[in-house]
Gaussian input, Z-matrix of N, CA and C with variables (Angstrom, degrees):
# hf/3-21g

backbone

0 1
 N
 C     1     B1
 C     2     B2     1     A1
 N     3     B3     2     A2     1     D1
 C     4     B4     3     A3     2     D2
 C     5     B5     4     A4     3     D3
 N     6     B6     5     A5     4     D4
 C     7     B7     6     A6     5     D5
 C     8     B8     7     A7     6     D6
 N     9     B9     8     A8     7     D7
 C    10    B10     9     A9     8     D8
 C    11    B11    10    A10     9     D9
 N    12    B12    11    A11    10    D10
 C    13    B13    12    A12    11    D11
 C    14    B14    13    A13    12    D12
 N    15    B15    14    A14    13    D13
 C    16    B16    15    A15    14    D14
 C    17    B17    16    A16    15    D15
 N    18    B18    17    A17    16    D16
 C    19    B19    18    A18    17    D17
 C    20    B20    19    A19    18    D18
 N    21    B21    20    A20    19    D19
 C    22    B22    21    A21    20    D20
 C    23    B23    22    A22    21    D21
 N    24    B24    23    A23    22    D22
 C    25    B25    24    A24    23    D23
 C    26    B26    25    A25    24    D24
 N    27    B27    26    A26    25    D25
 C    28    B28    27    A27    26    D26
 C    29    B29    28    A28    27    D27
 N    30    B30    29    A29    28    D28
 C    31    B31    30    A30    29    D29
 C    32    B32    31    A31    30    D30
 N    33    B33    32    A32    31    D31
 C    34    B34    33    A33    32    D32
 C    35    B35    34    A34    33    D33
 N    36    B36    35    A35    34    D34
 C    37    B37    36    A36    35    D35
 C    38    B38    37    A37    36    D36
 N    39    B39    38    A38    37    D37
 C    40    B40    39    A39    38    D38
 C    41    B41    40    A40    39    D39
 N    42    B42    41    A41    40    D40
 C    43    B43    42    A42    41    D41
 C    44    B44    43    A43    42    D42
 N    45    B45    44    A44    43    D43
 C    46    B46    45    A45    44    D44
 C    47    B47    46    A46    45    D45
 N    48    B48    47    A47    46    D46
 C    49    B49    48    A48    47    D47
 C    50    B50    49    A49    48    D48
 N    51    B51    50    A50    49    D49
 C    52    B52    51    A51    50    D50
 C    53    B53    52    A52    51    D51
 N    54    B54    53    A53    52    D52
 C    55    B55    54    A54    53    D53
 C    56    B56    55    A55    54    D54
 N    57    B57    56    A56    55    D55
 C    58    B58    57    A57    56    D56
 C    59    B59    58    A58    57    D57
 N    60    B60    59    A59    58    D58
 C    61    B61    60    A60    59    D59
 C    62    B62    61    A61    60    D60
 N    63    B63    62    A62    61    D61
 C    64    B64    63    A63    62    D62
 C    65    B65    64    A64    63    D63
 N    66    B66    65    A65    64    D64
 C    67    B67    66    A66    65    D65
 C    68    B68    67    A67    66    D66
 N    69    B69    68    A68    67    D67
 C    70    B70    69    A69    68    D68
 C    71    B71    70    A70    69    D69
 N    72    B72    71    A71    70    D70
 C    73    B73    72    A72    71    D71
 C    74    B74    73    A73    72    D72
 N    75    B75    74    A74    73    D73
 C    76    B76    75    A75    74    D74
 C    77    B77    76    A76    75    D75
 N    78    B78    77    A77    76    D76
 C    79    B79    78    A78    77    D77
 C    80    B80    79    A79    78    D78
 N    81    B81    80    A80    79    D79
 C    82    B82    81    A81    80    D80
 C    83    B83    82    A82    81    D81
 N    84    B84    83    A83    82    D82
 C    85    B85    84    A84    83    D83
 C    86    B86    85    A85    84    D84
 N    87    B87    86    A86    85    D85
 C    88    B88    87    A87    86    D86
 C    89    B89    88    A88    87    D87
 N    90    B90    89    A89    88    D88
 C    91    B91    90    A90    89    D89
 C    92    B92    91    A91    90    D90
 N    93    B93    92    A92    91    D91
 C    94    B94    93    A93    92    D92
 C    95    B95    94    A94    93    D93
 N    96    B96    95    A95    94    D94
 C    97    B97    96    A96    95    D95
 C    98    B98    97    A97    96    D96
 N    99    B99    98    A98    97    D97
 C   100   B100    99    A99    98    D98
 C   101   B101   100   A100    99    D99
 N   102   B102   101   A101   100   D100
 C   103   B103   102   A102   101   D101
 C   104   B104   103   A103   102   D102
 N   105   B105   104   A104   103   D103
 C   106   B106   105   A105   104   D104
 C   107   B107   106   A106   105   D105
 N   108   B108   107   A107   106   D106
 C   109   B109   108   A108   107   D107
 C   110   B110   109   A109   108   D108
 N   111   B111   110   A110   109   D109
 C   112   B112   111   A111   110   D110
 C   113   B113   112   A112   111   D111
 N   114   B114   113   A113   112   D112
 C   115   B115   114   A114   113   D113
 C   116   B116   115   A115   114   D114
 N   117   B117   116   A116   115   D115
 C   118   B118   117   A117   116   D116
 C   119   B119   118   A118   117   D117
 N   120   B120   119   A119   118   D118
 C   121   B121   120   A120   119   D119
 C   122   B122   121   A121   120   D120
 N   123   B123   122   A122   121   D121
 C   124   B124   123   A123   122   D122
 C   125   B125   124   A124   123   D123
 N   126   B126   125   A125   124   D124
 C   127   B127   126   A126   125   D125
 C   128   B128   127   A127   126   D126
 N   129   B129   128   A128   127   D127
 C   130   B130   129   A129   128   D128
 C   131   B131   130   A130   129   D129
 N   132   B132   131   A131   130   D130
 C   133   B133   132   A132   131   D131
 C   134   B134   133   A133   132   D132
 N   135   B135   134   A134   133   D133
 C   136   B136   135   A135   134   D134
 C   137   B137   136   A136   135   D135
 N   138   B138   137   A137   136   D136
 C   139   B139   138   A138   137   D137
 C   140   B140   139   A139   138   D138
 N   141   B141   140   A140   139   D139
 C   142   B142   141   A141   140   D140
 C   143   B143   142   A142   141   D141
 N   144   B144   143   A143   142   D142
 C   145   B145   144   A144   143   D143
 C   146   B146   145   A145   144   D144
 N   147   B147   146   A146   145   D145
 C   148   B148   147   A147   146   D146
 C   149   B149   148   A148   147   D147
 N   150   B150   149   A149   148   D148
 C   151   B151   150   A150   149   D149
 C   152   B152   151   A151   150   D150

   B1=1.4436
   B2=1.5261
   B3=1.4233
   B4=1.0980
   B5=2.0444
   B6=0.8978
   B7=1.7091
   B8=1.4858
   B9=1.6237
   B10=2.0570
   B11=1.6936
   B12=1.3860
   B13=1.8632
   B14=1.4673
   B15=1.6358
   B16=1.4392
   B17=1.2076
   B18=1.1921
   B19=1.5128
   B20=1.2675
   B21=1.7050
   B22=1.2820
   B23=2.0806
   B24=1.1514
   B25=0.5319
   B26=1.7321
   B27=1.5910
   B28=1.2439
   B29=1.9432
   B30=0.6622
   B31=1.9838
   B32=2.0325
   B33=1.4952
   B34=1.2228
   B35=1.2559
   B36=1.7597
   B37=1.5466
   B38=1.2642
   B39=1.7879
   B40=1.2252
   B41=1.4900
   B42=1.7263
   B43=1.0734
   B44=1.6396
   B45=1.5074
   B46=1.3446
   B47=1.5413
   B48=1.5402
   B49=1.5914
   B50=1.7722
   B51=1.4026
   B52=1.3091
   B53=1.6451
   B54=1.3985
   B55=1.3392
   B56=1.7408
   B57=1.3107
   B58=1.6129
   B59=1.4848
   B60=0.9415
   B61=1.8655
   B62=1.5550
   B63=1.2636
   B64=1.3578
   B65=1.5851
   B66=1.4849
   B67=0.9593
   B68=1.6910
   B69=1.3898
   B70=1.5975
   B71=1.6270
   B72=1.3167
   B73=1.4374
   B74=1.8724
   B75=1.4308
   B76=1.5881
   B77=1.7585
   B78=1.1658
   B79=1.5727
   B80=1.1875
   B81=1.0568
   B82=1.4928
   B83=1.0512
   B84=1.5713
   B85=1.4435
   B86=1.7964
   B87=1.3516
   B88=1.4121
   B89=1.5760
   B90=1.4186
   B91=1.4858
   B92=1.7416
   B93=1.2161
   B94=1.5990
   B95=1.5023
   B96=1.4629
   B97=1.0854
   B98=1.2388
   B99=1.3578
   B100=1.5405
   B101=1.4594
   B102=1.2036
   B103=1.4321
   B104=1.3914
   B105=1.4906
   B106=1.5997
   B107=1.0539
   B108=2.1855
   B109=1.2580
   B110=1.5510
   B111=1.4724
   B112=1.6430
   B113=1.5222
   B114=1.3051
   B115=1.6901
   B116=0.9642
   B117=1.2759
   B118=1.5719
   B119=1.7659
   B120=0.9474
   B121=2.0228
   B122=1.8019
   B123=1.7071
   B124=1.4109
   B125=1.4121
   B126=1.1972
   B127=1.0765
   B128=1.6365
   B129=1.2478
   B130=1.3426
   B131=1.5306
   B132=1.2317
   B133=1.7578
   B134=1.4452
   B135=1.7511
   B136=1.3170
   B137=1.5819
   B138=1.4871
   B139=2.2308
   B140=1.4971
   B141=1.1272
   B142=1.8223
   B143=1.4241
   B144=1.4032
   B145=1.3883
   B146=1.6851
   B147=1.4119
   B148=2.0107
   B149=1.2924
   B150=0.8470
   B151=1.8216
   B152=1.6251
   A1=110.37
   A2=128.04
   A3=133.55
   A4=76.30
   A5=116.68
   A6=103.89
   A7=125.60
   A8=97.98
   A9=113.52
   A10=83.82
   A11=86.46
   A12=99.22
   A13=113.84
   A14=97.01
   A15=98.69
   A16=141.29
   A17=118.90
   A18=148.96
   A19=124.77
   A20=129.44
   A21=136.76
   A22=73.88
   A23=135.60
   A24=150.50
   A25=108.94
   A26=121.13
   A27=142.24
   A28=108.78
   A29=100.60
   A30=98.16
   A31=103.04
   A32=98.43
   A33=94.21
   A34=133.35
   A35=108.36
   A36=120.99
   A37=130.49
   A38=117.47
   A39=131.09
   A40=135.24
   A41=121.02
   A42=126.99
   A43=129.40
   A44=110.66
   A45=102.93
   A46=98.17
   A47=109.28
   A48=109.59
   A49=89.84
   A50=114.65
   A51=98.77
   A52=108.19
   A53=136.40
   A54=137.47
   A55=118.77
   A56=106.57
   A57=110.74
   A58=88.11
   A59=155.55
   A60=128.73
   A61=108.99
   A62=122.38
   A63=111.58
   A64=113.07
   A65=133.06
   A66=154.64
   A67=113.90
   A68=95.04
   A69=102.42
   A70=84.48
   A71=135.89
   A72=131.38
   A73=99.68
   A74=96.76
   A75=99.47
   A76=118.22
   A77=124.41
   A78=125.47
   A79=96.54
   A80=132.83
   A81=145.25
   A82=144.59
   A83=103.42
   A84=131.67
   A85=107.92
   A86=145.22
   A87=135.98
   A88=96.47
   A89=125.77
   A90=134.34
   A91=109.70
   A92=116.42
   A93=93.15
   A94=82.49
   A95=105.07
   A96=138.91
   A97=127.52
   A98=157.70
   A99=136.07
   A100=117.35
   A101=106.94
   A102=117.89
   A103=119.69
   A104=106.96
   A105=133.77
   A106=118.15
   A107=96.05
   A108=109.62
   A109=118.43
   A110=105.82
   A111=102.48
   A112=123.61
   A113=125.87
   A114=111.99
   A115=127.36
   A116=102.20
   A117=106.31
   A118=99.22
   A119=126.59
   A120=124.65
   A121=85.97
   A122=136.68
   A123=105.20
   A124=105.49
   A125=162.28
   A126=149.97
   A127=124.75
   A128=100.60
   A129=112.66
   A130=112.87
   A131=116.19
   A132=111.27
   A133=105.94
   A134=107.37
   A135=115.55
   A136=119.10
   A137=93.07
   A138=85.94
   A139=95.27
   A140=137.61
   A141=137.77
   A142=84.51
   A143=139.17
   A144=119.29
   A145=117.71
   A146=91.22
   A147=99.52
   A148=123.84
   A149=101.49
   A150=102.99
   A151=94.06
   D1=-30.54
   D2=-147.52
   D3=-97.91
   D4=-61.07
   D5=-173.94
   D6=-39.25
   D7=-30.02
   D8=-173.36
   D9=-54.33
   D10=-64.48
   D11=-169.10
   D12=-16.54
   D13=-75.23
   D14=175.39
   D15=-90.23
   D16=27.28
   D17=137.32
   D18=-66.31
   D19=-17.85
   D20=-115.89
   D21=-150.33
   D22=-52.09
   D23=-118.41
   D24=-105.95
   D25=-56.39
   D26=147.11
   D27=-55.24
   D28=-34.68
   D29=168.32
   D30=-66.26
   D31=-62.70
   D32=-178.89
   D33=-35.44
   D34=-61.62
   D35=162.44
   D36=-38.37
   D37=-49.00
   D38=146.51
   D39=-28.70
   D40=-54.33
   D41=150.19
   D42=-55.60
   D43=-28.45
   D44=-164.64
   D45=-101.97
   D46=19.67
   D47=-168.73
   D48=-114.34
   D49=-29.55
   D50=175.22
   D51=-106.98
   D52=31.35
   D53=144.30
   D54=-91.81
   D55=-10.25
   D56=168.88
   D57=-114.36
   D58=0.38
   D59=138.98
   D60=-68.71
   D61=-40.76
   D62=-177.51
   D63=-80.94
   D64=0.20
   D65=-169.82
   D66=-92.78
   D67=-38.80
   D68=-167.97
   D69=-107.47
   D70=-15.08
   D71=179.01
   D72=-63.50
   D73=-65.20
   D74=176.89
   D75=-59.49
   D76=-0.50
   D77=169.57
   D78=-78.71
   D79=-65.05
   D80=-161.62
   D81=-76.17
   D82=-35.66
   D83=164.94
   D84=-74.20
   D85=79.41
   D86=-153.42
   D87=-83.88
   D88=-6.14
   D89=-171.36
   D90=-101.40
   D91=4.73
   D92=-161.51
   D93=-120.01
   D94=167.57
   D95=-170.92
   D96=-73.69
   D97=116.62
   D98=152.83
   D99=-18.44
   D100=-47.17
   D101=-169.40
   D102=-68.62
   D103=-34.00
   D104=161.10
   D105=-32.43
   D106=-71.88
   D107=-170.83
   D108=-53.21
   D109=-51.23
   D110=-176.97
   D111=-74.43
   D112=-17.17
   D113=119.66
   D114=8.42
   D115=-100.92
   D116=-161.69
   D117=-104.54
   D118=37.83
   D119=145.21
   D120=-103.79
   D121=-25.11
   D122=171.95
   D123=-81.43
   D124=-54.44
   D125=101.17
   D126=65.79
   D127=-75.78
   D128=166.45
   D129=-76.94
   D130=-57.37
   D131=179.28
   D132=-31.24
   D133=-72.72
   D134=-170.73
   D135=-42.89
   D136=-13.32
   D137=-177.77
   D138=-106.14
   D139=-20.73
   D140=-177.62
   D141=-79.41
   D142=-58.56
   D143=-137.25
   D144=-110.59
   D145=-12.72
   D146=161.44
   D147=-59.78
   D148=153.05
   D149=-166.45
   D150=-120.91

């Protein structure tokens, strides 16, 4: 149980590191899209989390 954890754990950080890049992308960016944004946060997942 204790391994899921920390298996479970480095993904998380990972995810919550590219939902505040796509987060501070849409602050800043005053031109892009919703539709944009979730683009490329699928985008990014799919290249952090493929094996």
């Amino acid at each position: 149980m204790d391994k899921q954890n920390s298996e479970i754990q480095p993904n998380q950080d990972k995810f919550f590191d590219l939902l505040k890049k796509t987060y501070e992308k849409g602050n800043f960016d005053k031109e892009i899209t919703v539709e944009r944004l979730l683009e490329d946060l699928k985008i990014d997942i799919r290249k952090v989390f493929t094996i």
